[in-house]
N, C-alpha and C positions, 0 to 999 in steps of 0.2 A: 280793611283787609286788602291785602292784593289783590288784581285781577288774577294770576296767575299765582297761588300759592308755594307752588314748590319750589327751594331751597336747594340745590345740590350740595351735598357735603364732599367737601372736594381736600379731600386729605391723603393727596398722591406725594412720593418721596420726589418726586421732579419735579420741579416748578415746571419747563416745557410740558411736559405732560398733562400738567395742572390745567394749563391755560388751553393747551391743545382741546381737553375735549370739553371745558367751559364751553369755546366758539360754537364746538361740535354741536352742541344740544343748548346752548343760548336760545331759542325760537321757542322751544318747549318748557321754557323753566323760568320761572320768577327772579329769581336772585342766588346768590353764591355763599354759602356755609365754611369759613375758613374757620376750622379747629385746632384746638394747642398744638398739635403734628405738625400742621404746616405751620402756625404762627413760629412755634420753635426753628421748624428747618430753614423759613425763608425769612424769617421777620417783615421789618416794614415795606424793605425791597420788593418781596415776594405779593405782598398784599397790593401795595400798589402796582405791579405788575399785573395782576388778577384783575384791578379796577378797571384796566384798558376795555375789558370786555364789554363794558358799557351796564351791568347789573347791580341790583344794590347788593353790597357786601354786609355781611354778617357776618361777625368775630365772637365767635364761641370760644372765650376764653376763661369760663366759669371763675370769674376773680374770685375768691377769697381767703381774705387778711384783714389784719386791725383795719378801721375805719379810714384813717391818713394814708396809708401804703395804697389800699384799693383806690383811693382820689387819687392819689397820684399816677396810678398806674392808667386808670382812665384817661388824666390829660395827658399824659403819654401817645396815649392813641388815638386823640384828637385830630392830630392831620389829619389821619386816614379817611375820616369823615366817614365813619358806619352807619350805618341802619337802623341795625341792631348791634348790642353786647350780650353776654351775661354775665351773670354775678351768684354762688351761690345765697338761696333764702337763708340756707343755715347760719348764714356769717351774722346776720342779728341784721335791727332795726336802722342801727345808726349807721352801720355800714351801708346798707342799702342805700338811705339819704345820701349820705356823702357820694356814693357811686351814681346815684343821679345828676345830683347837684354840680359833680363834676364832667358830667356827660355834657356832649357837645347840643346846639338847638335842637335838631332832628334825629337827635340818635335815640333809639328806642330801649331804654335801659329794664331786662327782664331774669326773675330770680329763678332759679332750678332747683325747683321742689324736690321731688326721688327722681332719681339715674332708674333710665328704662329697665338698665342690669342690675338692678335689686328687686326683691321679693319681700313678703312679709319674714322670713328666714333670715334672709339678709340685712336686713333691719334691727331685727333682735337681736344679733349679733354683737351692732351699736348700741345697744342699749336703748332700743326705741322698740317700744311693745306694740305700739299699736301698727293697723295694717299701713301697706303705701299710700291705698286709699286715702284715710283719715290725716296723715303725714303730709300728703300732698296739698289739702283742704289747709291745713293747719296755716304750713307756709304762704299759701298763698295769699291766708287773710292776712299773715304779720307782714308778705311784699306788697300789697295793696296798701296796706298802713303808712307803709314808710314811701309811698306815692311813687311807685316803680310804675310803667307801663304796661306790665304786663306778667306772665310767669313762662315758666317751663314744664311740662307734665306729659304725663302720657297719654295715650285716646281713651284710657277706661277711664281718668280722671277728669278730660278737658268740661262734660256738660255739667258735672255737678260744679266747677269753680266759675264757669259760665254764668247758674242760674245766681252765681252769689255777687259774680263783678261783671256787669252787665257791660259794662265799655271797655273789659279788658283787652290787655294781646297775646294772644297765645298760642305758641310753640311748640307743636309734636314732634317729635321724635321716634326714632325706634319704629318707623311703617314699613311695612313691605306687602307690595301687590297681592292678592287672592291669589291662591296658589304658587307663590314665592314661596323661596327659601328664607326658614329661620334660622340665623347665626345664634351661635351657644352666647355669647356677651348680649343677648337682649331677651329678656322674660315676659315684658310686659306691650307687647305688637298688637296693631290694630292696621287694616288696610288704610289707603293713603283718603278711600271715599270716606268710613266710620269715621276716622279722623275731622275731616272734613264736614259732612253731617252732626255731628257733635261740638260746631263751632269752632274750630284752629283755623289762625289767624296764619299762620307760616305750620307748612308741611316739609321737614328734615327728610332726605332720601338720599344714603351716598349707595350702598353695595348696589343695590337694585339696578342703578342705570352707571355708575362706574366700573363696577363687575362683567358686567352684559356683555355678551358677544357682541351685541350692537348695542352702544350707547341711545346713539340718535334714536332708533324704533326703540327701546327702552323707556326713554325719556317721553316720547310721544304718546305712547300706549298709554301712561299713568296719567300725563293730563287729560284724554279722552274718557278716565272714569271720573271726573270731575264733575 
């Protein structure tokens, strides 16, 4: 685990802005969440631009595609030299391999079970009856299979796949502080401690301290409930 958990999701339309308040709350935060928004708007420029900050970078690119396109796509982003990636679970077994297999030494390659913005409604929809719960368990043992580092889940999910992959790494998402505000795009929220106390290995936070009147007291408040 990190010492410092937290992740900023830093998915601003401005690169300057981006980086401006990385520096800003750099002291308070663990590492840097670059998501398809930004990977789309600034590409490789943008990412290494963000690296200046001195943080490890995490590219939340949820790959998936045939098993060849996703390898490729990975040595693609090998300069970068990340941390972390992701990969959806759903993409199958051999994709996952390959998405390791082409990951770089240190990069931490992890599958994304259910999106914090589904429900069990949501789910059935796709045609997947059972709850997120059981969904999320599921995936997690076929990305453990295919020798991924870790998953992506939510905090109701993170102790039960804990008690199953005991050296996993795992990824919350979707937190927001005690008495935060809940955005309509997230269903399934847990504060950033439950998260924490339930074993997440990296703690995902963009609105909470990018939204904030003050980032900086933002950003600090959250790691003192740690």
């Amino acid at each position: 685990m990190y010492r410092n958990p937290i992740f900023l999701a830093l998915d601003l339309p401005r690169l300057d802005s981006a980086e401006t308040l990385a520096r800003k709350v750099a002291g308070h935060i663990g590492g840097l969440k670059l998501g398809l928004e930004f990977f789309c708007a600034h590409g490789h420029h943008g990412v290494r631009e963000i690296a200046r900050v001195g943080l490890p970078i995490f590219l939340d690119l949820k790959l998936h595609d045939i098993p060849n396109t996703v390898a490729a796509a990975m040595q693609s982003i090998h300069m970068l030299d990340p941390a972390i990636v992701t990969v959806h679970a759903s993409g199958g077994r051999a994709m996952m391999e390959d998405a390791k297999a082409a990951a770089g030494e240190h990069c931490k390659v992890v599958g994304v079970t259910v999106l914090t913005s589904l429900d069990a409604r949501d789910l059935a929809h796709t045609g997947i009856s059972d709850s997120a719960h059981d969904q999320a368990l599921r995936l997690a043992d076929l990305a453990h299979s295919a020798g991924l580092d870790g998953i992506v889940c939510s905090g109701h999910e993170v102790a039960a796949i804990r008690a199953q992959w005991k050296n996993g790494f795992f990824v919350v998402p979707g937190l927001r502080p005690a008495g935060g505000k809940h955005s309509g795009d997230q269903k399934r929220t847990v504060t950033p401690r439950e998260a924490r106390n339930a074993g997440a290995s990296v703690l995902v936070i963009g609105r909470p301290i990018s939204r904030a009147e003050d980032p900086l007291a933002a950003a600090r408040a959250i790691e003192e409930t740690l």
